[in-house]
C-alpha positions as CSV (number, residue, x, y, z in Angstrom):
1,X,-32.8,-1.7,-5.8
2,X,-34.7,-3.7,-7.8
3,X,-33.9,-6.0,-10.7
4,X,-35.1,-3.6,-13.1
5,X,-34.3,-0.6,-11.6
6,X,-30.2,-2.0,-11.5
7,X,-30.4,-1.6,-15.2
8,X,-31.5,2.4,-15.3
9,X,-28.4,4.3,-16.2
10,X,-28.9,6.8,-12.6
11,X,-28.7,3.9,-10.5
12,X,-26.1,1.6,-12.2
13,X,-24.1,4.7,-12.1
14,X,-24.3,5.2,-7.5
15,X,-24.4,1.1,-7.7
16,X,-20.6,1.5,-9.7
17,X,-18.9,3.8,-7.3
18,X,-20.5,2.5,-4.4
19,X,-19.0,-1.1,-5.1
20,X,-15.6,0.7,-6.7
21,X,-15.9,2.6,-3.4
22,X,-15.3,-0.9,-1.4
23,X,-12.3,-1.7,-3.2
24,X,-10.8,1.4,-2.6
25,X,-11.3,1.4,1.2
26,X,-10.1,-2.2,1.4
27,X,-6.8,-1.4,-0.4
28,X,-6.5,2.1,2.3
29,X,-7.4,-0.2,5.2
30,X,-4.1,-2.5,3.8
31,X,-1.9,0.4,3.5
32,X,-3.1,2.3,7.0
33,X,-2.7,-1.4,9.4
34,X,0.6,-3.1,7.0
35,X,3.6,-3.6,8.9
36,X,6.1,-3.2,5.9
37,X,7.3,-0.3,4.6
38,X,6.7,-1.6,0.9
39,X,3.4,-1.6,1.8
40,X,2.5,1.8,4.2
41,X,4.7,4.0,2.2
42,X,5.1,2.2,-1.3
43,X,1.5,0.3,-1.7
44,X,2.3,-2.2,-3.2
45,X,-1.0,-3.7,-2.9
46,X,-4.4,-4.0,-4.8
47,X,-8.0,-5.0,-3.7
48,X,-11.0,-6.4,-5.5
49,X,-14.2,-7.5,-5.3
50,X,-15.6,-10.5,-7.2
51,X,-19.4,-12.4,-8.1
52,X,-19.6,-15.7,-6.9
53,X,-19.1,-16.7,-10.3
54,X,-15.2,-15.4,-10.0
55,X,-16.4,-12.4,-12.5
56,X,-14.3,-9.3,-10.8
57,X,-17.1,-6.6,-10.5
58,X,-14.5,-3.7,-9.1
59,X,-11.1,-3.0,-8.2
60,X,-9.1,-0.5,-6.5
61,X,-7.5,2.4,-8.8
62,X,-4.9,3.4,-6.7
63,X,-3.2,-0.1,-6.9
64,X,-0.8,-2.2,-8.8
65,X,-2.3,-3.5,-12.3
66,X,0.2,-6.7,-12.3
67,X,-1.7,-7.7,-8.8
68,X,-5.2,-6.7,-10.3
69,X,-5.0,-9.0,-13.8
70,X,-3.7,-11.6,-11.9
71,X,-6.1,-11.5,-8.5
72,X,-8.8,-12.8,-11.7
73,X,-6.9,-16.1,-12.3
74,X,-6.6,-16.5,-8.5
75,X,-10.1,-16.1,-7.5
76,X,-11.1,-18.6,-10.6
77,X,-8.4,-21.1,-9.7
78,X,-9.8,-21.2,-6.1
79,X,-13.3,-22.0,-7.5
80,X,-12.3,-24.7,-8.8
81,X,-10.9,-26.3,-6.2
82,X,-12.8,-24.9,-2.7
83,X,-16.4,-24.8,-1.9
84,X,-17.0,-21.2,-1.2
85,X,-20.5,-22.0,0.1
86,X,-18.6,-24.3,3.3
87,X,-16.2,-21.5,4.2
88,X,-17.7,-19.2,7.2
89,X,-17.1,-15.4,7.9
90,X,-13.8,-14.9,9.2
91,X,-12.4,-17.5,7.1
92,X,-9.7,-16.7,3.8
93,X,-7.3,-18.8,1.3
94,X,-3.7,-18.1,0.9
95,X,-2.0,-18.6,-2.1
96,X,1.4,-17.0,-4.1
97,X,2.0,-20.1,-6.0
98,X,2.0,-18.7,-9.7
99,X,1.6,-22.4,-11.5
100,X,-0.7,-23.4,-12.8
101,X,-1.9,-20.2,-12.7
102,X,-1.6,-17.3,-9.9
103,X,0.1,-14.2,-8.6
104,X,2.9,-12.9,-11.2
105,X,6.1,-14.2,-8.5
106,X,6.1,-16.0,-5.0
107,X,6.0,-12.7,-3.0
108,X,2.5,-11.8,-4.3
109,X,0.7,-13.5,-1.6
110,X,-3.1,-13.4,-1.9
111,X,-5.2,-13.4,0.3
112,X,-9.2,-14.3,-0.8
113,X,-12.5,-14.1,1.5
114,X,-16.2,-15.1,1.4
115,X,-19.0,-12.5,1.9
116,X,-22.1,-13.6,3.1
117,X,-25.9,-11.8,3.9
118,X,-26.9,-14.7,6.3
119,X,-25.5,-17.7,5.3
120,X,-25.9,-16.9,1.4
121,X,-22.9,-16.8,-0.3
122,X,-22.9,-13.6,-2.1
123,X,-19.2,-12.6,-3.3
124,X,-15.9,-12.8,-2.9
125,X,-12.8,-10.2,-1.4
126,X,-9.7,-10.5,-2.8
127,X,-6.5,-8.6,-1.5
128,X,-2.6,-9.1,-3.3
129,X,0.3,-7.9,-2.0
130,X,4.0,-8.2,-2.0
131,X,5.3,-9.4,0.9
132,X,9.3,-8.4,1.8
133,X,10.7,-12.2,1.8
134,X,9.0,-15.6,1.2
135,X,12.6,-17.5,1.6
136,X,14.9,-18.6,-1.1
137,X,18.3,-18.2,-2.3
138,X,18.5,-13.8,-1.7
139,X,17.7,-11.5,0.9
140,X,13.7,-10.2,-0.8
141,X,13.0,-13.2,-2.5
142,X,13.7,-11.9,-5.8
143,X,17.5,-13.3,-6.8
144,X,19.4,-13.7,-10.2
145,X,21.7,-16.5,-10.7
146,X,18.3,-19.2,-10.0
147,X,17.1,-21.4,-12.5
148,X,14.1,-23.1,-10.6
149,X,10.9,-21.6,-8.8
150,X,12.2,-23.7,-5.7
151,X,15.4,-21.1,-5.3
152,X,12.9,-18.4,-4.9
153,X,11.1,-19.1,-2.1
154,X,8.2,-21.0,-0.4
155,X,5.3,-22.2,-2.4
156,X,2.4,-21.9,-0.6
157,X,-0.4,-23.9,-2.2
158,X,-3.9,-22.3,-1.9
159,X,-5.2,-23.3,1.8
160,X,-7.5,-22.2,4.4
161,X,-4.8,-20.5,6.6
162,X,-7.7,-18.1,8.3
163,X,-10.6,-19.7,10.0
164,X,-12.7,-16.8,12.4
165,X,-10.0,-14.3,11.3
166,X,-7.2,-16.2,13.0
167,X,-4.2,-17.4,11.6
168,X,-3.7,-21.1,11.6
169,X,-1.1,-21.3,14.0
170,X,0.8,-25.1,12.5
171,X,0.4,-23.7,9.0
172,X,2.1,-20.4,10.7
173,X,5.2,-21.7,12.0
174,X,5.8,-23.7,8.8
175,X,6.1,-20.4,6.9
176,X,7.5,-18.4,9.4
177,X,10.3,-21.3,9.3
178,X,11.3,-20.1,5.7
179,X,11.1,-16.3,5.9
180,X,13.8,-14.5,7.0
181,X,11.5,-11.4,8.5
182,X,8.3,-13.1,9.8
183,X,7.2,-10.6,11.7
184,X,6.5,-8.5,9.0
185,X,5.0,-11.2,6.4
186,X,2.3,-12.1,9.4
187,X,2.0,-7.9,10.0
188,X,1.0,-7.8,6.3
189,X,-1.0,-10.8,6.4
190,X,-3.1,-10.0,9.2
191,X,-3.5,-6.4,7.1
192,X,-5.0,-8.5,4.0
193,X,-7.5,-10.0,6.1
194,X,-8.6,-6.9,8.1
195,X,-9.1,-5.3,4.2
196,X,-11.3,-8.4,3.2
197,X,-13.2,-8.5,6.3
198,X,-13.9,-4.4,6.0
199,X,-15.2,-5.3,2.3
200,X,-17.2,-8.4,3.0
201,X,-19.1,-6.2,5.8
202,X,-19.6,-3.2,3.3
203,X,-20.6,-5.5,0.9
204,X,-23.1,-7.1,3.1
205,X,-24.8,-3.8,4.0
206,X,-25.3,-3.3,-0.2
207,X,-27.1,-6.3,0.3
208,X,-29.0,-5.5,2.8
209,X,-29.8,-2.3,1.2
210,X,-30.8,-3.9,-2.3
211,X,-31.5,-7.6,-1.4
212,X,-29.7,-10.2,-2.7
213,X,-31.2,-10.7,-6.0
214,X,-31.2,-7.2,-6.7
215,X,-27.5,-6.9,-5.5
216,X,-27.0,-10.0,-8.3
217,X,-28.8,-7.9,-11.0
218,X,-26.7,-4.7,-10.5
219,X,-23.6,-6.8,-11.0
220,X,-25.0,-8.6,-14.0
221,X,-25.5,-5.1,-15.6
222,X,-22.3,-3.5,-14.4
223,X,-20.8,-6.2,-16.3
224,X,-22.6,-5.6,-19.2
225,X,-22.5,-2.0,-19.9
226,X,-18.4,-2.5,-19.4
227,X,-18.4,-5.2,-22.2
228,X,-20.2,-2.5,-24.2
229,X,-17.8,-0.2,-23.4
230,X,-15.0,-2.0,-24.3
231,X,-16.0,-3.5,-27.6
232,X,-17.2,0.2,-28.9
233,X,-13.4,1.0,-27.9
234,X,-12.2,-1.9,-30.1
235,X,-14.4,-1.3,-32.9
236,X,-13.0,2.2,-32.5
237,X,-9.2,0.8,-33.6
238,X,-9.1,0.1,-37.5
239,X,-9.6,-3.7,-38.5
240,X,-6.0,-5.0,-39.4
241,X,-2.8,-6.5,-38.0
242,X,-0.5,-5.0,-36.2
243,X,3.1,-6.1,-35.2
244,X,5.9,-5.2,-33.0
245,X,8.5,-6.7,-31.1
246,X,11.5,-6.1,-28.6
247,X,13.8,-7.5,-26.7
248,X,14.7,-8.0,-22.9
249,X,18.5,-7.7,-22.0
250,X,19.8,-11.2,-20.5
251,X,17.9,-13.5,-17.7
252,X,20.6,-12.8,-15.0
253,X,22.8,-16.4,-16.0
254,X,23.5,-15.3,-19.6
255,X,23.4,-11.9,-21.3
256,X,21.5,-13.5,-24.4
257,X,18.8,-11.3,-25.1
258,X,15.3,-12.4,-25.7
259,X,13.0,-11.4,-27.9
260,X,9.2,-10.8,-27.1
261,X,6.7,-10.4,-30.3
262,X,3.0,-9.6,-30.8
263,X,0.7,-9.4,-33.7
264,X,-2.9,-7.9,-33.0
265,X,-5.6,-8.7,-35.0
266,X,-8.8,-6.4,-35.0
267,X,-12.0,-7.4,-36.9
268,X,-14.5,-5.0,-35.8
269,X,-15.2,-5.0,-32.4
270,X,-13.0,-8.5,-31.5
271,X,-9.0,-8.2,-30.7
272,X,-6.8,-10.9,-30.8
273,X,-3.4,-10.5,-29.0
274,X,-1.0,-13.0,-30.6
275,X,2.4,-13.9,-28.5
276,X,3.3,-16.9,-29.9
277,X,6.8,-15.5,-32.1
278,X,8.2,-14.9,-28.4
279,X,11.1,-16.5,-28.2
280,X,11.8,-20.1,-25.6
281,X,11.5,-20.3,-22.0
282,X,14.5,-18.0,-20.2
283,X,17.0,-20.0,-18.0
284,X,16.7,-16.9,-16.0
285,X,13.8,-16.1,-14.2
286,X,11.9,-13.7,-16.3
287,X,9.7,-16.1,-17.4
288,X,6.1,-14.8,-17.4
289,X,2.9,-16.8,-16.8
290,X,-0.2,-16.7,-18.4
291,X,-2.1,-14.6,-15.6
292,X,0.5,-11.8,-15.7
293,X,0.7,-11.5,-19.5
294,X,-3.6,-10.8,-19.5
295,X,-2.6,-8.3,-16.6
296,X,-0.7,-6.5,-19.1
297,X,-3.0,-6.9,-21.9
298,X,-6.0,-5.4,-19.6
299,X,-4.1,-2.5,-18.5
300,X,-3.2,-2.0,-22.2
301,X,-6.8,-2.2,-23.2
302,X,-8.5,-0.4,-20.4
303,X,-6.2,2.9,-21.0
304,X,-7.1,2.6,-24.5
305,X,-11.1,2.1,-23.4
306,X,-10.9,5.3,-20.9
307,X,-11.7,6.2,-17.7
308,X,-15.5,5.9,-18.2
309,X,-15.1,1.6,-18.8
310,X,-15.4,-0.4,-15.4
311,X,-12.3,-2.4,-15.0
312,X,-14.1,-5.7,-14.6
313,X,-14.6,-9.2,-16.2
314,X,-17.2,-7.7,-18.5
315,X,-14.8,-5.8,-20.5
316,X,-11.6,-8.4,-20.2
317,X,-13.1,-11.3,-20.8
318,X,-13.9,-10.4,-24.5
319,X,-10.0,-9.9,-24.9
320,X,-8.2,-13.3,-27.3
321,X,-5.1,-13.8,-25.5
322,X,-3.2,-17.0,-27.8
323,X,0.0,-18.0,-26.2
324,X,2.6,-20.7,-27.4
325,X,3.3,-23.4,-24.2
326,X,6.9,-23.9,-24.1
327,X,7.8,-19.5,-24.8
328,X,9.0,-17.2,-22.5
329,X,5.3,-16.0,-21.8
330,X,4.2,-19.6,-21.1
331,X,6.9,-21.3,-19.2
332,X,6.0,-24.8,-17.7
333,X,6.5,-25.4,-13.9
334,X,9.1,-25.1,-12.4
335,X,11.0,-22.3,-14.8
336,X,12.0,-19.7,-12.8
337,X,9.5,-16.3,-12.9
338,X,10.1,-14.2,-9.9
339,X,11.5,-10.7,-11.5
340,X,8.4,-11.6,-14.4
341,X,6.8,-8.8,-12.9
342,X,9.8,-6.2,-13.2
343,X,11.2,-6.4,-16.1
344,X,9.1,-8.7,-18.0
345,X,5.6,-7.3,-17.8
346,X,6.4,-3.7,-18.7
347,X,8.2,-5.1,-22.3
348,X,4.9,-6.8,-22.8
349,X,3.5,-3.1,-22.4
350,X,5.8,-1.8,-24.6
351,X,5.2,-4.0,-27.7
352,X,1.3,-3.6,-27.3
353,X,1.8,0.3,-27.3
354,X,4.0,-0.5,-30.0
355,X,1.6,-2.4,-32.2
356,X,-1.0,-0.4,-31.6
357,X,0.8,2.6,-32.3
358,X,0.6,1.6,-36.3
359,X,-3.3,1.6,-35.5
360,X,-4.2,4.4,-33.5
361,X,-0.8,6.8,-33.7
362,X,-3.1,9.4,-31.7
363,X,-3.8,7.6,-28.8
364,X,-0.3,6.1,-28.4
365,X,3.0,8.0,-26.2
366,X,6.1,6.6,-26.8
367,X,7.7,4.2,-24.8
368,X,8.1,4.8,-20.9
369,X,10.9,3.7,-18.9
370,X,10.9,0.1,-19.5
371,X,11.4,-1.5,-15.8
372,X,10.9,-1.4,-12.2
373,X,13.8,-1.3,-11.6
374,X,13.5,-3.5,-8.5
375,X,16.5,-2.9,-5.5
376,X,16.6,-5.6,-2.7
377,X,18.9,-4.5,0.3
378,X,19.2,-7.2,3.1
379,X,20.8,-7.2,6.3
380,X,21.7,-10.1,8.4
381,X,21.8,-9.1,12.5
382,X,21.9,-11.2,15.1
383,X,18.5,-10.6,16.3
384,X,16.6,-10.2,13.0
385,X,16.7,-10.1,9.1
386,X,16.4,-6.5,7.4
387,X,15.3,-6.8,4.0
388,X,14.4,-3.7,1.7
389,X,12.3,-3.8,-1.4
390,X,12.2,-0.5,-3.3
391,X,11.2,0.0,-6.9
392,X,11.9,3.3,-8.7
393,X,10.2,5.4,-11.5
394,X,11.7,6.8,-14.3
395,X,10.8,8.7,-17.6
396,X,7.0,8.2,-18.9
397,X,6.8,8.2,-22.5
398,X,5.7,11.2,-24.4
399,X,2.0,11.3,-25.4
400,X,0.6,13.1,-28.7
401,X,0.6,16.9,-27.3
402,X,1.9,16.3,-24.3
403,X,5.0,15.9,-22.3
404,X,6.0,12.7,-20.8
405,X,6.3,12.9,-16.8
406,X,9.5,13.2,-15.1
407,X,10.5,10.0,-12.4
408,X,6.8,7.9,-12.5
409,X,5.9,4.7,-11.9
410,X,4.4,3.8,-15.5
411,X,2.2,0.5,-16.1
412,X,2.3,-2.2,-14.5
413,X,3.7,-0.9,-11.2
414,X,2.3,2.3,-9.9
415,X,3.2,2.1,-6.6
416,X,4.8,4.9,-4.6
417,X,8.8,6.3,-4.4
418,X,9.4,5.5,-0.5
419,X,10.4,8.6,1.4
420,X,14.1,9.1,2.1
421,X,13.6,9.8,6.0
422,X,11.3,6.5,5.9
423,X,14.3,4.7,4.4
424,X,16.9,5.8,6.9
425,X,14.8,5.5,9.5
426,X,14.2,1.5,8.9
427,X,17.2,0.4,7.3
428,X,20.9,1.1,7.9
429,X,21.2,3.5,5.0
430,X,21.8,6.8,3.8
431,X,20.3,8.2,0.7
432,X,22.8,10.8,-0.4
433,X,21.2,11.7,-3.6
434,X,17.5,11.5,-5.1
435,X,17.6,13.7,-8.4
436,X,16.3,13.5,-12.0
437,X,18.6,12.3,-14.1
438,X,20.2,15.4,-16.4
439,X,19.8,14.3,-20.4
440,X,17.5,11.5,-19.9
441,X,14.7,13.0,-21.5
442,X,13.9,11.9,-25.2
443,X,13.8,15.0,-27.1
444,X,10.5,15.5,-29.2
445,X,8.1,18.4,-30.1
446,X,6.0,16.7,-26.8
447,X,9.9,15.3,-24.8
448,X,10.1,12.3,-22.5
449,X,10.2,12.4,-18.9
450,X,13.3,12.0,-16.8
451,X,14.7,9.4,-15.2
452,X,15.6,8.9,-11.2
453,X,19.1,9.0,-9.6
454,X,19.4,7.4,-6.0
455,X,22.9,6.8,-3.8
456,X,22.6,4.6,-1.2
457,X,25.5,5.0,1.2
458,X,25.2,0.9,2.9
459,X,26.7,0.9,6.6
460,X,26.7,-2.4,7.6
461,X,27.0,-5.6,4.7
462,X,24.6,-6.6,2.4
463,X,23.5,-8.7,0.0
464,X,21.9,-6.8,-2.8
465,X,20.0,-8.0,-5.8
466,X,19.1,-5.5,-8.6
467,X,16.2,-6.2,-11.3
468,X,16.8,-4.2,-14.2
469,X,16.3,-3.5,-18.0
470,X,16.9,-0.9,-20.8
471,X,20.6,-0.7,-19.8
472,X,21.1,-1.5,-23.7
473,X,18.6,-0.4,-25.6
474,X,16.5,2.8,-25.1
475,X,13.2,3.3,-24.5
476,X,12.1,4.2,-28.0
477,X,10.6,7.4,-29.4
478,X,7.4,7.8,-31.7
479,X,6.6,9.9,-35.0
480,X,10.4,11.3,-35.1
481,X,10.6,12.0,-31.4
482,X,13.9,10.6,-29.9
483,X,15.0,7.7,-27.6
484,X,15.1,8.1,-23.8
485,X,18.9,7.6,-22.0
486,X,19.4,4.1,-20.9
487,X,19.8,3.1,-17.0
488,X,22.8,3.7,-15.6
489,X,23.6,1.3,-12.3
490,X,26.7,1.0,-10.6
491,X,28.4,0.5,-7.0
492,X,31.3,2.8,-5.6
493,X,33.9,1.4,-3.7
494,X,34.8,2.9,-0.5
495,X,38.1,3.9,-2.1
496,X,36.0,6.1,-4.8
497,X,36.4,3.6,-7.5
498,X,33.2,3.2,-10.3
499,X,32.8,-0.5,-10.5
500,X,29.4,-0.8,-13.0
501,X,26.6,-3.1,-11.8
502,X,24.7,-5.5,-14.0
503,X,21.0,-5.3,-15.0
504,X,20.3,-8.2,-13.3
505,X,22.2,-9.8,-10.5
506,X,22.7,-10.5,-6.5
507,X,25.8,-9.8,-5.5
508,X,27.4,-9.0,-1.6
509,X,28.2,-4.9,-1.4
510,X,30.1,-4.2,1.8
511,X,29.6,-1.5,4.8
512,X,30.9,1.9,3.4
513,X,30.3,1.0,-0.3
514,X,27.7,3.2,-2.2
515,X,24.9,1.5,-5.2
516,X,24.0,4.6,-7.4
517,X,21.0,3.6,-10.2
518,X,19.7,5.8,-12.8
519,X,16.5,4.9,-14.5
520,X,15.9,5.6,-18.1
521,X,14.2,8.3,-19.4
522,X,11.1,8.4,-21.2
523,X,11.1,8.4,-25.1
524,X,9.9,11.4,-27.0
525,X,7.0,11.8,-29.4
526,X,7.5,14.1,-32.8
527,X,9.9,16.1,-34.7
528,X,12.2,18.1,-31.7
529,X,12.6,20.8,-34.7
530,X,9.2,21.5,-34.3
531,X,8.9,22.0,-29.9
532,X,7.9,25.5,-29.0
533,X,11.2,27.5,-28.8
534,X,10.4,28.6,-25.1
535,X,10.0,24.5,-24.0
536,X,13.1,23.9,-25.7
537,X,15.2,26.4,-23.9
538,X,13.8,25.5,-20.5
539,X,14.4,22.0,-21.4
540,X,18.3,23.3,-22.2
541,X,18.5,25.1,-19.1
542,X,17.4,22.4,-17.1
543,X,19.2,20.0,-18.6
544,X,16.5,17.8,-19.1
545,X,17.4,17.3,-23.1
């Protein structure tokens, strides 16, 4: 390819999905050599692929948008402070640290990689995923009841751990010291690199096939028709302000409930998200960093843009982000962030669907489920650690003439519902129910998805954390469409007794107790008087309103 020819529509077009191509086998060749089961069955992982500038060019699509917005900050940190140009083949950074800027919560561990063609450096692989334990005061890394990021787990400052694909083996043992399951952090590891490696050589036969310059010039113009694309999409959106605010339920120390605000301001084709009416830093640790809050704010915006945009730097960068230092979505080091990414991050979604609901009320469902809904489950044996990680969908949000979708991962998370059998298998557990949740389901003319019901019968001890939200307040409906039913979580004693969980909280369950949770439904969008009769008595047969 030349440097002209990179600008013809026809071949910017095979140049797109060839590089989006990459991304996506990187993120399969994670899932298919991982170690973990959040990571084989649930991917929770996500891939990129970056200029040597730090300007991310593609991403995987079946991945994790809270790893993908915040893989950018990453990459541009690591800039800063390596020489890309003396790394060799072979060789990555490790980072999770999330100050000063980073991956959402300590057990996002990236992992970043130079490609070469010869010995020109000529981008850079990224891969994020989280890890089952990095350490700290829970089994999973994710605990309630902390106050500092040094109760969470180890920090792992952005260094050279692989040089010629091999794990440093001093830098090694000081991690595996801290972990409670070390076999399967270096498992997923190793499965990060192999995914960079498989990227940096597809990316060096692109430039073999195009030349260097001409592999430069395609990128140059990928960016540029996304940044097109996106600020066509913004000038689409009427100029204005547009508010909304909500609030998340207690930081796992206090029930006090914190309110998260946004105005956005559109003049043409420029948007300005606003956050600074959020309320103070959380004692709790759902404080959210900088990198995860434009994570949220891209997804936001890239839904809005459609399919057809390229999910790079060309169309994010053009996005005004303003946040207040000192608020709960700009803590200073070292407030506590870890569950950030489950609870916080999707009520960021839901007051930027919110606010731009009063713009665009055609493009806009209702809100979805609200959280995670993150369940740690760890085993202490006298030969290993088990630890569990799960998250669970619930009710997606109706959409203008359509029904919401019943138990999905919406937003930020998109990862997978782990098989039962995969469960049992690993863990000493029995799922005695998975079901939709009857009556969670906002009504509207277009209703709300249901939420998920999962018993876990435990049969040996645990220690059990729980990451939660919406136990209080429903997901809310849109245009006269109803709210979704709350979450529901709760542990049954062996003896049959109900004893309710909190949203947020680790806690010690014994062998022969059950933890039942029940996600919230999804809100509903429009008047329910006006559903088609034959929806609404399915939906009464089923239970589902």
């Amino acid at each position: 390819m030349t440097t002209t020819a990179a600008t013809g529509a026809i071949e910017l077009t095979v140049f797109r999905y060839a590089i989006e191509t990459i991304a996506e086998e990187m993120h399969t060749t994670v899932v298919r050599t991982a170690r973990s089961t959040n990571i084989k069955d649930r991917q929770d992982t996500s891939s990129a692929i970056y200029d040597t500038g730090g300007r991310v060019i593609a991403q995987s699509e079946v991945a994790t948008p809270v790893h993908l917005g915040t893989t950018h900050a990453v990459v541009r940190r690591l800039l800063e402070e390596f020489d890309f140009t003396e790394l060799r083949p072979g060789d990555a950074i490790v980072t999770n640290t999330p100050y000063p800027t980073g991956p959402g919560h300590l057990n996002d561990i990236a992992v970043i990689s130079p490609v070469f063609a010869g010995d020109r450096l000529v981008a850079i692989v990224a891969n994020q995923a989280h890890h089952v334990d990095v350490g700290g005061y829970a089994p999973g890394s994710m605990p309630f009841g902390v106050w500092e990021i040094y109760q969470e787990g180890l920090q792992i400052p952005p260094v050279v751990a692989f040089r010629d694909y091999r794990l440093d083996p001093v830098l090694w043992r000081l991690i595996a010291q801290n972990i409670r399951d070390p076999d399967e952090v270096r498992g997923d590891l190793e499965a990060q690199l192999a995914a960079n490696a498989v990227g940096a050589e597809r990316i060096a036969q692109l430039a073999a096939r195009y030349g260097v310059e001409g592999l430069e010039a395609a990128c140059a113009a990928l960016l540029e028709y996304a940044s097109q694309m996106m600020r066509a999409a913004i000038a689409s959106i009427p100029d204005g302000s547009y508010s909304f605010s909500d609030v998340l339920e207690g930081d796992g120390i206090s029930r006090r409930r914190y309110r998260l605000a946004v105005t956005v301001t559109v003049d043409g084709d420029s948007i300005r998200f606003d956050f600074s009416d959020t309320d103070a830093t959380a004692r709790g640790p759902i404080n959210c960093g900088r990198a995860s809050v434009g994570a949220c704010v891209y997804f936001v915006m890239k839904a809005l843009a459609g399919q057809d945009t390229p999910a790079n730097a060309g169309a994010f960068d053009q996005l005004e982000i303003v946040l207040k230092p000192g608020t709960l979505l700009s803590p200073e080091y070292p407030a506590a962030v870890c569950n950030a990414n489950i609870v916080t991050t999707q009520r960021i979604v839901d007051i930027l669907t919110g606010a731009l609901a009063q713009a665009v009320p055609d493009l806009i469902g209702a809100a979805s489920s609200g959280s995670m809904h993150l369940l740690n489950i760890g085993v202490k044996r006298p030969d290993r650690y088990l630890t569990l990680v799960e998250t669970f969908g619930g009710g997606q949000g109706a959409l203008p003439g359509q029904d919401g979708m019943d138990a999905i991962h919406s937003h930020m998370s998109n990862t997978r519902n782990t098989p039962a059998e995969i469960l049992e298998l690993a863990y000493p557990i029995t799922i005695e129910e998975y079901a939709l949740v009857e009556g969670s389901a906002g009504a509207g003319r277009w209703r709300g998805g249901s939420g998920i019901r999962r018993r876990y019968l435990l049969h040996e001890p645990a220690t059990v954390t729980l990451s939660s939200d919406r136990s209080e307040h429903s997901p809310w409906g849109l245009a006269g469409g109803g709210p979704g039913r709350t979450a529901d979580n709760y542990r049954l004693r062996a003896d049959g007794k109900r004893v309710p969980l909190p949203s947020k909280v680790s806690c010690q369950i014994a062998a022969g107790e059950r933890v039942v949770i029940e996600t919230p439904g999804g809100g509903g969008y429009g008047d329910p008087a006006l559903r088609d009769p034959q929806l609404a008595e399915r939906d009464r047969r089923d239970g589902v309103v």
